[in-house]
Backbone bond lengths (Angstrom), bond angles and torsions (degrees), N, CA, C in turn:
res aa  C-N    CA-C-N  psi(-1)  N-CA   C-N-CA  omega(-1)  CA-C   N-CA-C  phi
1 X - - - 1.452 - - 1.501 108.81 -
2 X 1.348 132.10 167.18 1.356 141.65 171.43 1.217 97.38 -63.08
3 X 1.381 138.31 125.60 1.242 128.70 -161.26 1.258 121.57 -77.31
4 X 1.764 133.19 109.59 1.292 126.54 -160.38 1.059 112.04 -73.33
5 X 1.460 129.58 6.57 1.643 129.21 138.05 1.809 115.43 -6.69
6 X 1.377 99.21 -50.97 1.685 113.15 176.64 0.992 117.91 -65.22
7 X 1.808 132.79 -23.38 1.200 112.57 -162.28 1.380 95.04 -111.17
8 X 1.509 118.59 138.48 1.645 141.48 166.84 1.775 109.31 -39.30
9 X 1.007 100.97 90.17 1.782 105.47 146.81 1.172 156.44 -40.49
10 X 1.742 115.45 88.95 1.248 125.95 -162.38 1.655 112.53 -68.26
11 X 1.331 113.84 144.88 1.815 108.03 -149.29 1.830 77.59 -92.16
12 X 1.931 87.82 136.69 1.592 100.21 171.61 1.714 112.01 67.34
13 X 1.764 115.56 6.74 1.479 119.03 147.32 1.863 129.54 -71.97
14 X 1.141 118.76 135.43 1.015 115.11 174.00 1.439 119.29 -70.10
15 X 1.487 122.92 48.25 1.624 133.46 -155.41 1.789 79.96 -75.83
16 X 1.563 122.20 157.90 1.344 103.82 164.62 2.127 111.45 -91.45
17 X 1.468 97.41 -8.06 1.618 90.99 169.54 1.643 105.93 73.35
18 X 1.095 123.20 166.36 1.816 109.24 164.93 0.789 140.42 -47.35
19 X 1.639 135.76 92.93 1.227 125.02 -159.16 1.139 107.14 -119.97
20 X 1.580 152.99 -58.19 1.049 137.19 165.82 1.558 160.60 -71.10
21 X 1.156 135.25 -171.28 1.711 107.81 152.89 1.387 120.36 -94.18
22 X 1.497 112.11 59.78 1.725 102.05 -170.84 1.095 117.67 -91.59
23 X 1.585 104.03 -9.52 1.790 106.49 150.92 1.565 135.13 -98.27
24 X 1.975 102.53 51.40 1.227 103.98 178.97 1.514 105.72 -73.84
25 X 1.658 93.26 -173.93 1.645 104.87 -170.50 1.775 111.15 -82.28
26 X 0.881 116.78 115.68 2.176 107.54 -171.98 1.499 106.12 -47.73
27 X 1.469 115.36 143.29 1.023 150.66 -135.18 1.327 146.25 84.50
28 X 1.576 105.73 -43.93 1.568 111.49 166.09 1.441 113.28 -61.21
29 X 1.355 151.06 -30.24 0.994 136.99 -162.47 1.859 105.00 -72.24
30 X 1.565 103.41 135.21 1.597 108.55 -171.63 1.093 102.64 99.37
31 X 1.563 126.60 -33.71 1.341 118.11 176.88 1.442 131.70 -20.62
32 X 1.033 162.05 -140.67 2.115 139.45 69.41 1.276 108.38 -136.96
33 X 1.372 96.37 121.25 1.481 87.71 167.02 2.045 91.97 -125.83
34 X 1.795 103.93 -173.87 1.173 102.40 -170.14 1.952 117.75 -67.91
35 X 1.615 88.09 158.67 1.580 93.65 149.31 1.607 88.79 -178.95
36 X 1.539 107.47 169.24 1.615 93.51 -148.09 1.339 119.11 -83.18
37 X 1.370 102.20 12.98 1.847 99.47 170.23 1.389 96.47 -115.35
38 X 1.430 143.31 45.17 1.689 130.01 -173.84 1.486 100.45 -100.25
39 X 1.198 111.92 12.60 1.760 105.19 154.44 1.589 121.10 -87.09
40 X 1.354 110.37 -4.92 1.396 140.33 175.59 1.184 123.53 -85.79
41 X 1.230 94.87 -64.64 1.895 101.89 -168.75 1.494 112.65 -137.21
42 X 1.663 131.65 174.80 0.960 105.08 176.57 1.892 106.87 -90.38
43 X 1.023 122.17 -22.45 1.742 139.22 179.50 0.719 120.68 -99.60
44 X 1.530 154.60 122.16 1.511 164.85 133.08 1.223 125.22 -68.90
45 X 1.355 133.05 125.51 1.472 112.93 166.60 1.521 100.37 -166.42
46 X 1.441 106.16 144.48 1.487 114.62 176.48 1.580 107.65 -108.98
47 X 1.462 117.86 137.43 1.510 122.35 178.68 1.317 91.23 -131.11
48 X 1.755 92.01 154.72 1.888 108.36 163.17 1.282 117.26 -112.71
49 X 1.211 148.58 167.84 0.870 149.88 -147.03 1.603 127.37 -174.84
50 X 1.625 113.93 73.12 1.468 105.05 -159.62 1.700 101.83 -96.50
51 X 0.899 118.66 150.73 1.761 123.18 -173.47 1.142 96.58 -127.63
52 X 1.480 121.79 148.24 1.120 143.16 -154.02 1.933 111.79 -135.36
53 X 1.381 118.98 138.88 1.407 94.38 162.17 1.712 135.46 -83.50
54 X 1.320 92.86 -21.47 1.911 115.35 161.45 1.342 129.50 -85.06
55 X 1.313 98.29 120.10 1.720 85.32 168.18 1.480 119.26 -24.40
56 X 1.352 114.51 158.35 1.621 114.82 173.32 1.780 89.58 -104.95
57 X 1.398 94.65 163.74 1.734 94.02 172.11 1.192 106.85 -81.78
58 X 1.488 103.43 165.93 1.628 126.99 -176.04 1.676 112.25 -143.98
59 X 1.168 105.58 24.31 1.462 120.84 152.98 1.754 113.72 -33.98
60 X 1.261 110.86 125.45 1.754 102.33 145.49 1.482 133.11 -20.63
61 X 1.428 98.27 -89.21 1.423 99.62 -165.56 1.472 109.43 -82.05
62 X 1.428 124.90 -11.98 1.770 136.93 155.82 1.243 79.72 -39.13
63 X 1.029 127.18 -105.43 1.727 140.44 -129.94 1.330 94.87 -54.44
64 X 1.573 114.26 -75.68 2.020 123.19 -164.67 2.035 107.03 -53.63
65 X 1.444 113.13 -12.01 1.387 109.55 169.42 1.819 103.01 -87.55
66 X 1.360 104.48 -12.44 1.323 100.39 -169.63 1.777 113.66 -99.69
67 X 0.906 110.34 -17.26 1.908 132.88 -179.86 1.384 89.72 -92.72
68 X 1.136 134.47 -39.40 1.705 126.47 -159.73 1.432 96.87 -88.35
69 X 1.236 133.45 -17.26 1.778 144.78 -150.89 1.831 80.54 -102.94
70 X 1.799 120.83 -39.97 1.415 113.53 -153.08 1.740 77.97 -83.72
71 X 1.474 128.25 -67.51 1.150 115.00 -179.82 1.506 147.30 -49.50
72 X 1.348 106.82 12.42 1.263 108.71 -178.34 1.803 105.06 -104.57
73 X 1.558 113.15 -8.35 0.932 129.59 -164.45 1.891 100.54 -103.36
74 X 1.561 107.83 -22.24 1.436 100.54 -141.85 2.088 71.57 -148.06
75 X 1.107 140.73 57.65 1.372 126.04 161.16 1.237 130.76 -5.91
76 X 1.436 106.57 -64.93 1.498 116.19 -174.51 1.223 113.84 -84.31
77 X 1.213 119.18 33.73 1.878 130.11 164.21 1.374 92.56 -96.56
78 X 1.021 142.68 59.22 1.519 132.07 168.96 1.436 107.99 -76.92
79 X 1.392 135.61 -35.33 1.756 134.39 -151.74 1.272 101.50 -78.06
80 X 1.310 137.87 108.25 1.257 136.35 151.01 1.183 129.55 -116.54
81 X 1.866 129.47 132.70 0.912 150.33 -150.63 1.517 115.17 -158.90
82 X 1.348 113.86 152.26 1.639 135.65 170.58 1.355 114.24 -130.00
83 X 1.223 102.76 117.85 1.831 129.38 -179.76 1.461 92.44 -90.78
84 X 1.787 100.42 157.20 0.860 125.14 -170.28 2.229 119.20 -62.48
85 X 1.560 93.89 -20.11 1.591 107.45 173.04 1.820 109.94 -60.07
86 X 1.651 92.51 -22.19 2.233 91.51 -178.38 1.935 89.40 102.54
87 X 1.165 97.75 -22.99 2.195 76.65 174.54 1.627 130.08 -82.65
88 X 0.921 97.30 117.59 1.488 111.10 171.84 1.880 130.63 -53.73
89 X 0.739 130.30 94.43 1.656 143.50 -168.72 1.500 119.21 -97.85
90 X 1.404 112.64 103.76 1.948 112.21 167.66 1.429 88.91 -94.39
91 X 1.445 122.61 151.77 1.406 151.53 179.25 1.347 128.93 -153.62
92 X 1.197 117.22 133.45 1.642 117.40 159.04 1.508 107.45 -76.62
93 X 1.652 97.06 163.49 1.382 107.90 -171.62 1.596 96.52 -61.61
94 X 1.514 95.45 147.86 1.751 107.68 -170.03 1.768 91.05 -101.71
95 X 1.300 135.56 18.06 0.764 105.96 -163.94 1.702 91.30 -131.24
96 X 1.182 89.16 23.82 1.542 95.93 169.63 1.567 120.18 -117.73
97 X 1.581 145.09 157.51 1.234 108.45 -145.76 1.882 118.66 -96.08
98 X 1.488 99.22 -7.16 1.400 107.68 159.62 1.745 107.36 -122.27
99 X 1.382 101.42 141.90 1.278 128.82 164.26 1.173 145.07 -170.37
100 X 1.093 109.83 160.09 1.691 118.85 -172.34 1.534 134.54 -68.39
101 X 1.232 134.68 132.83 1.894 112.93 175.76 1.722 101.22 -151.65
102 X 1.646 96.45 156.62 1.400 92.89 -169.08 1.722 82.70 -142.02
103 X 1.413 128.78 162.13 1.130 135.99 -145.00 1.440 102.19 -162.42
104 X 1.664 132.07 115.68 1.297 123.44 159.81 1.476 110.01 -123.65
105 X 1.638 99.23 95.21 1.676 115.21 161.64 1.573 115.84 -74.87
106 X 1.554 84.20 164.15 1.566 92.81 174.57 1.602 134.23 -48.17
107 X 1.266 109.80 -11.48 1.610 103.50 -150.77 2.190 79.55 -154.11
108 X 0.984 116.09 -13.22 1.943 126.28 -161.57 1.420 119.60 -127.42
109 X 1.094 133.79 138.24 1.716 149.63 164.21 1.579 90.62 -110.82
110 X 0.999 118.13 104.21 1.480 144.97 168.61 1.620 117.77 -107.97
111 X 1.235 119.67 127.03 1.461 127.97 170.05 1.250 114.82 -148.08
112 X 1.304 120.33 145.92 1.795 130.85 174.16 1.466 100.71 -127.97
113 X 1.545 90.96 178.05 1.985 103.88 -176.90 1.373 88.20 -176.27
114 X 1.128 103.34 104.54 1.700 118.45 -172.09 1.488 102.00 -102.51
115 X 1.497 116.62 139.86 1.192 139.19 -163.82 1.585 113.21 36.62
116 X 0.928 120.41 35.65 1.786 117.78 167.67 1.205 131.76 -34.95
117 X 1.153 126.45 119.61 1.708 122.12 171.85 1.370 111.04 -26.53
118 X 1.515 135.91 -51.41 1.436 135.80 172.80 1.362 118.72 -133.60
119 X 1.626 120.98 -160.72 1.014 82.87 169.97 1.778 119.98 -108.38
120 X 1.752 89.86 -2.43 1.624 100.83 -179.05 1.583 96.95 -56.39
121 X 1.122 133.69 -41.37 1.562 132.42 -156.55 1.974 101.76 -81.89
122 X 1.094 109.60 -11.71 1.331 100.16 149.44 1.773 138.87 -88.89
123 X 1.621 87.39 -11.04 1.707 109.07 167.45 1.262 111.61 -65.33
124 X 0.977 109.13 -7.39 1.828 106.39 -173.39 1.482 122.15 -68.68
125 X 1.328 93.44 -56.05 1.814 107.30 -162.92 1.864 87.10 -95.41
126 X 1.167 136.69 -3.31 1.504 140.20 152.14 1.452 113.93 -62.71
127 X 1.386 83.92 -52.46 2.237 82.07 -178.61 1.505 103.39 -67.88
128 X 1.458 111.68 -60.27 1.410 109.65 -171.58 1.340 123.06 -42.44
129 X 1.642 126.84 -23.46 1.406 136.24 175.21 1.247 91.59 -74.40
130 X 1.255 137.31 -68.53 1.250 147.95 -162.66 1.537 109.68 -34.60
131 X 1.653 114.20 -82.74 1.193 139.21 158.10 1.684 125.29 -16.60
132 X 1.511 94.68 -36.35 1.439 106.12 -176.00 1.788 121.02 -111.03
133 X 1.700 97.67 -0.25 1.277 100.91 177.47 1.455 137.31 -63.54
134 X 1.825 101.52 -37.17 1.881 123.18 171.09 1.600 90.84 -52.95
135 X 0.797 126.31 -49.67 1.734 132.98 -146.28 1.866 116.79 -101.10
136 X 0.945 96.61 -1.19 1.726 96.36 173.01 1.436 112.25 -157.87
137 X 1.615 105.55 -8.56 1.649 101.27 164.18 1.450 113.25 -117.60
138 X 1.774 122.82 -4.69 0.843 130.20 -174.87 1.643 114.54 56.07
139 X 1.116 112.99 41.78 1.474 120.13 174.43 2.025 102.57 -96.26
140 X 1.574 103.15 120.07 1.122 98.88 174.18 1.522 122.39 -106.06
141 X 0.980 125.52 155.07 1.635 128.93 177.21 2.016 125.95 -46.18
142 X 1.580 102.72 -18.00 1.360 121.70 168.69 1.676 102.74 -82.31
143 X 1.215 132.78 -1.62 1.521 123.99 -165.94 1.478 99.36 -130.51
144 X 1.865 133.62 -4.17 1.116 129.84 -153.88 1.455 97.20 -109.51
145 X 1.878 118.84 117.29 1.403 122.68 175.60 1.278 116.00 -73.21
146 X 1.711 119.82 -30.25 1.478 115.33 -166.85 1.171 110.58 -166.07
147 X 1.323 134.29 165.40 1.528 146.15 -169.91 1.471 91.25 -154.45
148 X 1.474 93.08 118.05 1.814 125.61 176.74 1.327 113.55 -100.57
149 X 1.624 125.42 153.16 1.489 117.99 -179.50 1.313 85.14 -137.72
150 X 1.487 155.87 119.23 1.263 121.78 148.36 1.280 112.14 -129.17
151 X 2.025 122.49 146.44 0.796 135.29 -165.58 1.761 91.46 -106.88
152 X 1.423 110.48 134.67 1.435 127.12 -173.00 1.697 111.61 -112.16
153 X 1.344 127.27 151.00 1.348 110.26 -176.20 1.799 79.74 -168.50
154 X 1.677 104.82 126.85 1.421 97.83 -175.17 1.734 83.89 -135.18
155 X 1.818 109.02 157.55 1.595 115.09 -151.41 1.686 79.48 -133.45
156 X 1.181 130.25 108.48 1.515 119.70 176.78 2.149 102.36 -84.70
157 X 1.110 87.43 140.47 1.490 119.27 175.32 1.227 110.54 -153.03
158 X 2.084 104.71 136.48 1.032 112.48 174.61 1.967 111.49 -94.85
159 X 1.074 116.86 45.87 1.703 110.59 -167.35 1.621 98.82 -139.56
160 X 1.489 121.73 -169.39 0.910 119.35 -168.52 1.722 98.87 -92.48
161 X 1.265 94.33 126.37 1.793 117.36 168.04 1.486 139.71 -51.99
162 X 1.631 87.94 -28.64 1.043 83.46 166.59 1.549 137.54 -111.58
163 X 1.319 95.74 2.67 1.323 112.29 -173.45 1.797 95.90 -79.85
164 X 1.449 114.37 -38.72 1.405 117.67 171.38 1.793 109.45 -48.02
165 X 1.039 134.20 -70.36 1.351 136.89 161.02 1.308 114.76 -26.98
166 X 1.147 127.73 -55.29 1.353 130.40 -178.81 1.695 117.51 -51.00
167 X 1.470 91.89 -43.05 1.596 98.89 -169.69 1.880 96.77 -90.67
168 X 1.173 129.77 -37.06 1.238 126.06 178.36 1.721 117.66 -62.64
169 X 1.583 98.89 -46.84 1.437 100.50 -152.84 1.418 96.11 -97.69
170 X 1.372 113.88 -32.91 1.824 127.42 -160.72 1.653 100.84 -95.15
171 X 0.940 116.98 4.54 1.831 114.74 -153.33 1.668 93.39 -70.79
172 X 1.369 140.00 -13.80 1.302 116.58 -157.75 1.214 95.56 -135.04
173 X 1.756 127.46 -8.72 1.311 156.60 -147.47 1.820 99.00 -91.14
174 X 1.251 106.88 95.33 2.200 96.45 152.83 1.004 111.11 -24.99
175 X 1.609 145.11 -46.62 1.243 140.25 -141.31 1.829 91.30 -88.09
176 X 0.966 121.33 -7.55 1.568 111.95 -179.94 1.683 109.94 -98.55
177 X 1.351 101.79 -1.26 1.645 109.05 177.01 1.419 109.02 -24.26
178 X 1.599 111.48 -80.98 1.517 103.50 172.96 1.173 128.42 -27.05
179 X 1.056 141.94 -63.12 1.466 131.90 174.61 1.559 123.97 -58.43
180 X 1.270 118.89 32.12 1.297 143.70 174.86 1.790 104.32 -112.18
181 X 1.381 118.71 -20.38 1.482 142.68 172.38 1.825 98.29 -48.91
182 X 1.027 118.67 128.43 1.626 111.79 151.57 1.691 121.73 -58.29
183 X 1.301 82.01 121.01 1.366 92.19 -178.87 1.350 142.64 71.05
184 X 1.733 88.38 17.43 1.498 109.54 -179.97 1.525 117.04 -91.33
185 X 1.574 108.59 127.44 1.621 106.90 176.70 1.436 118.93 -119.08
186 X 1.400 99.62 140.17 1.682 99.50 169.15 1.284 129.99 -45.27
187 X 1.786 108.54 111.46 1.449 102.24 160.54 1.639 127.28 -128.65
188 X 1.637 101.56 17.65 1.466 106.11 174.37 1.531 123.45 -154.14
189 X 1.470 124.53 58.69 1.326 137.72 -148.81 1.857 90.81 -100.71
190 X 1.152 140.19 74.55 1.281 110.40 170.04 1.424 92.08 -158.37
191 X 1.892 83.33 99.47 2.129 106.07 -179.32 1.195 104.38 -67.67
192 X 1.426 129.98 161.50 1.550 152.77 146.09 1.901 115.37 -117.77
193 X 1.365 83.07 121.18 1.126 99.99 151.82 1.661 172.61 -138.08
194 X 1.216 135.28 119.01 1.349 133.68 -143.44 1.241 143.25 -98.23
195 X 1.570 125.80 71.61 1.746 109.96 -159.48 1.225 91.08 -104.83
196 X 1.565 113.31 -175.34 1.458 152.71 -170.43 1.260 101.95 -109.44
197 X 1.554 121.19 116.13 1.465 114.22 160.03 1.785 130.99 -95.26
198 X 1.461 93.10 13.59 1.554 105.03 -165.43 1.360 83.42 -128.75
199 X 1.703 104.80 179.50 1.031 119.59 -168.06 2.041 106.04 -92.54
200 X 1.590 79.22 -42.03 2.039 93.95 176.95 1.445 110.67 -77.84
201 X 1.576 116.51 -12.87 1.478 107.88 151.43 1.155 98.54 102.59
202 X 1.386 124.47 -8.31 1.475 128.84 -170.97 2.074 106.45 -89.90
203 X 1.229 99.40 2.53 1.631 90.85 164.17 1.600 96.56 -123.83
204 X 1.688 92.06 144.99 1.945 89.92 -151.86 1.592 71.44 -132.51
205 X 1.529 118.65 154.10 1.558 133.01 169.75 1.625 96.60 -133.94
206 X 1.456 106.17 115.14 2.011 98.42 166.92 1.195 92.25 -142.76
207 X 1.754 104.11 140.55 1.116 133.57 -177.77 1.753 109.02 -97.13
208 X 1.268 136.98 127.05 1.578 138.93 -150.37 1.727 88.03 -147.89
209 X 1.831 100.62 138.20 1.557 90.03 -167.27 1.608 63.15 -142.89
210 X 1.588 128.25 141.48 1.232 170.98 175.95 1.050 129.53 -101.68
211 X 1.688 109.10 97.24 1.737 83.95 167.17 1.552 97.32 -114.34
212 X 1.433 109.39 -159.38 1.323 125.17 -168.34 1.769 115.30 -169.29
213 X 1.764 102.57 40.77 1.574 119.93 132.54 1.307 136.28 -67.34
214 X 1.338 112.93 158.64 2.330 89.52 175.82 1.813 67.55 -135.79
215 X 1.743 106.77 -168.52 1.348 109.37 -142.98 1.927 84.79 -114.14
216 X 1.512 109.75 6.81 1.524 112.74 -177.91 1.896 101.29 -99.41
217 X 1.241 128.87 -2.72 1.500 146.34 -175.02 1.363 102.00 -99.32
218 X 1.268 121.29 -63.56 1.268 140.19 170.63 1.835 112.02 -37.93
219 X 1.302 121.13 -48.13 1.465 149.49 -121.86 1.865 70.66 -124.88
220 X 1.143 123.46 -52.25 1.971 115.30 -152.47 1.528 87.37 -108.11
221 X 0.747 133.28 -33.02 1.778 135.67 -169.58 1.567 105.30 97.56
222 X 1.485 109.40 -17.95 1.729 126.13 -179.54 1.381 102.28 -35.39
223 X 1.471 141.22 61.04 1.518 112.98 177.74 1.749 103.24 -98.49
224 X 1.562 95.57 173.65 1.567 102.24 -166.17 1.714 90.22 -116.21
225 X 1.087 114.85 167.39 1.391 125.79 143.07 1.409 158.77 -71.32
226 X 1.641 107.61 88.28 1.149 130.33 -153.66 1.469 126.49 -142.13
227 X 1.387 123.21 167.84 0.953 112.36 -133.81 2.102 95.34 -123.87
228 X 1.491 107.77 127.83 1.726 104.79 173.45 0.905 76.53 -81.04
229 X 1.773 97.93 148.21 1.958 120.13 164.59 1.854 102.40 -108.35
230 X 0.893 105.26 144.63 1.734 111.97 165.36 1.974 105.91 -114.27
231 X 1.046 113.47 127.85 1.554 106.01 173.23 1.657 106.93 -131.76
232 X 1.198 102.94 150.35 1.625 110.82 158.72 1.380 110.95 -131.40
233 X 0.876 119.00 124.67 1.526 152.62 167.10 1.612 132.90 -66.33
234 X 0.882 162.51 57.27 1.315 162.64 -26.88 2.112 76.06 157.91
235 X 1.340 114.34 117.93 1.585 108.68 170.65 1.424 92.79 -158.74
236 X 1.646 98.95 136.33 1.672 113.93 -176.42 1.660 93.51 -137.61
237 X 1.850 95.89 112.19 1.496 89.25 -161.51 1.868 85.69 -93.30
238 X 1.786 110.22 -175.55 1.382 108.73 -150.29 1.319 101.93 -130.83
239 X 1.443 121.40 45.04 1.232 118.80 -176.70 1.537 119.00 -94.60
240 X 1.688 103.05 5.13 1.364 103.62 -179.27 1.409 109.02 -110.50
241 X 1.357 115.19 7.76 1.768 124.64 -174.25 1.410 108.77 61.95
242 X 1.619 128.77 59.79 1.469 114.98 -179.82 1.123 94.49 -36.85
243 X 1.968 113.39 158.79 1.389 126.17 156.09 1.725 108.27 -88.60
244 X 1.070 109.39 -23.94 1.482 105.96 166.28 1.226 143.48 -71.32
245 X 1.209 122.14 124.74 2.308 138.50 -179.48 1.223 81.73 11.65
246 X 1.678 124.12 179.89 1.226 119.67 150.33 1.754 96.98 -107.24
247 X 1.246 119.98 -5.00 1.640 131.67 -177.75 1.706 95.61 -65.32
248 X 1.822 103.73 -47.38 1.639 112.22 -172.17 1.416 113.09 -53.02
249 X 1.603 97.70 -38.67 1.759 92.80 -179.38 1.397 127.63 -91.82
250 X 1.241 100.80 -25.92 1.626 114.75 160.12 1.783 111.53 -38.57
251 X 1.707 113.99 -50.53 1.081 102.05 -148.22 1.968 94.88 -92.88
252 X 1.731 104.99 -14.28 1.332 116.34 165.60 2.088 113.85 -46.59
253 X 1.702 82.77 -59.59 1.621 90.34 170.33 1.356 123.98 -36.20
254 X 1.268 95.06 -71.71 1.533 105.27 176.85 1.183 115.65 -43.26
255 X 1.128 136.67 -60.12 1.664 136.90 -165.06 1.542 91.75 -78.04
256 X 1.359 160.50 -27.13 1.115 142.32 148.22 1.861 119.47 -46.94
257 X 1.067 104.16 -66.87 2.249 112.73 169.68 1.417 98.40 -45.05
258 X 1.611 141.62 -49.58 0.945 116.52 168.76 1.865 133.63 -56.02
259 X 0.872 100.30 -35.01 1.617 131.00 -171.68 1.705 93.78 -78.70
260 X 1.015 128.71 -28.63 1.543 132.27 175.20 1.382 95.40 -74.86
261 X 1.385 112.77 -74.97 2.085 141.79 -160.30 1.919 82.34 -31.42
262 X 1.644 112.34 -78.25 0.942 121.63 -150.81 1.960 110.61 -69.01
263 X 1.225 105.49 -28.84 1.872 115.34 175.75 1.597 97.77 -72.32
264 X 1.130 131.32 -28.94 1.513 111.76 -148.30 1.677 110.04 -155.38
265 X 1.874 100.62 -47.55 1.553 90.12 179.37 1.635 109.67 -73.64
266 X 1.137 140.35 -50.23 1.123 140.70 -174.82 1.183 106.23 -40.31
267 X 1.683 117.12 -84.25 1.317 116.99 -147.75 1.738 102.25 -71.88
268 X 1.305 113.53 -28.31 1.824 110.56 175.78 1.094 119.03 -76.53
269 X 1.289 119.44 -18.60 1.748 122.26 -161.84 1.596 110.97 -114.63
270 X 1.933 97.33 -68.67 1.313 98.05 -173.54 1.102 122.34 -82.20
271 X 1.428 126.53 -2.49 1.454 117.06 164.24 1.265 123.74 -105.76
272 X 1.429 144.76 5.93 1.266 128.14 148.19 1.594 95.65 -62.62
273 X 1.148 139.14 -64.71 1.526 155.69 -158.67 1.698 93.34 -31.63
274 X 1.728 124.77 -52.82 0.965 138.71 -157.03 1.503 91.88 -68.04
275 X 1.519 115.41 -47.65 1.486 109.04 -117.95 1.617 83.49 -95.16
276 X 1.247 113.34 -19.34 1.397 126.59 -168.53 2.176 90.88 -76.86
277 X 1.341 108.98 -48.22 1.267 95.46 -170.47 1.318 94.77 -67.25
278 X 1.046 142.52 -72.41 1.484 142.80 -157.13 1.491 92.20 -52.24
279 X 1.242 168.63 26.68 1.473 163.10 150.81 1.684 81.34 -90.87
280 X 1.162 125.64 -37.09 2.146 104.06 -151.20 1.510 77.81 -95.62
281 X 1.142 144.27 -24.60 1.411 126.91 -179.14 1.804 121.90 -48.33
């Protein structure tokens, strides 16, 4: 997708924010090498995502004491840049097939680590934002709306996306009735879904499946090469003031989204999704 890096973040929206490498460098795509779901998909990546109700600052030497604190930890974060949204971004080269990114939006402390050796080794440069946020962004725990976990997994196909979903995810589903129509084709298959893992409702798990057909691809047969995303989302909103790190719950999160990915998203989601693309191959 155009990377929704660009688009402004509504506080306590389920926006997905930067999540993938869909602006790697051309050539790698088709590539594969490992990461621990690449029997799955061709991309992996876990991001955090803390939202705020205040702007964060955007001071000078705030920020460049705060990118220089991530790089002294993380070398190969050298790329830094500001898009036209006002957020500030350190990055590893994207054009390599794992890497790192850290993000200071207006209203968000955002980070990814795409295709990681595991997934603790993407906890790293997550905690370290975390850990270092009271103290160099002055973000306090009375101003914080939410703490995000999300595990990313994108399946490149060159055909229509959504018709893949339809037949994988919808195949047994009423809701695919229409496409029982003569001559009816998929052009908008991409479910969300939302439970409560707490009792106060404030730990939320939704599963978001992506495609990236439009209805003029579909309509010409013209398709490009691109990628369905599957995400799960891991959100512990903060209206009760945990007394706990926010690193503690981060890394709580995580070992729960994993414990989901592997019980339920994998074997229910991402592998019909797979098995269905690998049949049109």
């Amino acid at each position: 997708m155009s990377s929704t890096r660009d688009r402004a973040p509504q506080s306590g929206a389920y926006d997905h924010g930067s999540v993938g490498p869909r602006n790697r460098a051309p050539g790698l795509l088709g590539v594969q090498m490992s990461n621990p779901f690449s029997a799955f998909c061709d991309d992996f990546y876990v991001n955090m995502r803390l939202g705020s109700q205040l702007n964060l600052p955007h001071q000078r030497e705030t920020l460049l004491h705060f990118f220089e604190r991530i790089q002294k930890e993380f070398p190969a974060m050298s790329r830094f840049r500001k898009n036209d949204a006002g957020e500030f971004n350190l990055e590893e080269d994207r054009g390599s097939h794992s890497y790192r990114w850290a993000s200071v939006e207006p209203k968000r402390l955002a980070s990814g680590h795409v295709n990681p050796a595991t997934v603790e080794e993407a906890l790293q440069l997550h905690t370290l934002l975390l850990q270092m946020a009271p103290y160099h962004l002055g973000i306090s725990p009375v101003e914080v709306d939410y703490l995000d976990v999300l595990f990313g997994f994108d399946l490149e196909f060159g055909g229509n996306h959504d018709e893949i979903i339809a037949e994988s995810i919808f195949a047994d589903s009423p809701l695919a009735c229409l496409t029982e129509e003569s001559g009816a084709k998929a052009v908008d298959f991409q479910p969300t879904v939302t439970v409560a893992l707490s009792e106060d409702c404030r730990l939320q798990a939704r599963i978001d499946v992506v495609t990236r057909t439009n209805s003029y691809q579909v309509r010409t047969g013209d398709y490009s090469d691109d990628v369905i995303s599957v995400y799960l989302i891991l959100r512990r909103y903060w209206g009760d003031r945990p007394k706990d790190p926010m690193e503690k719950l981060l890394a709580d999160m995580a070992q729960r989204g994993e414990e989901l990915c592997l019980n339920h998203l994998i074997p229910k989601v991402l592998k019909p999704i797979s098995s269905v693309i690998s049949s049109r191959s």
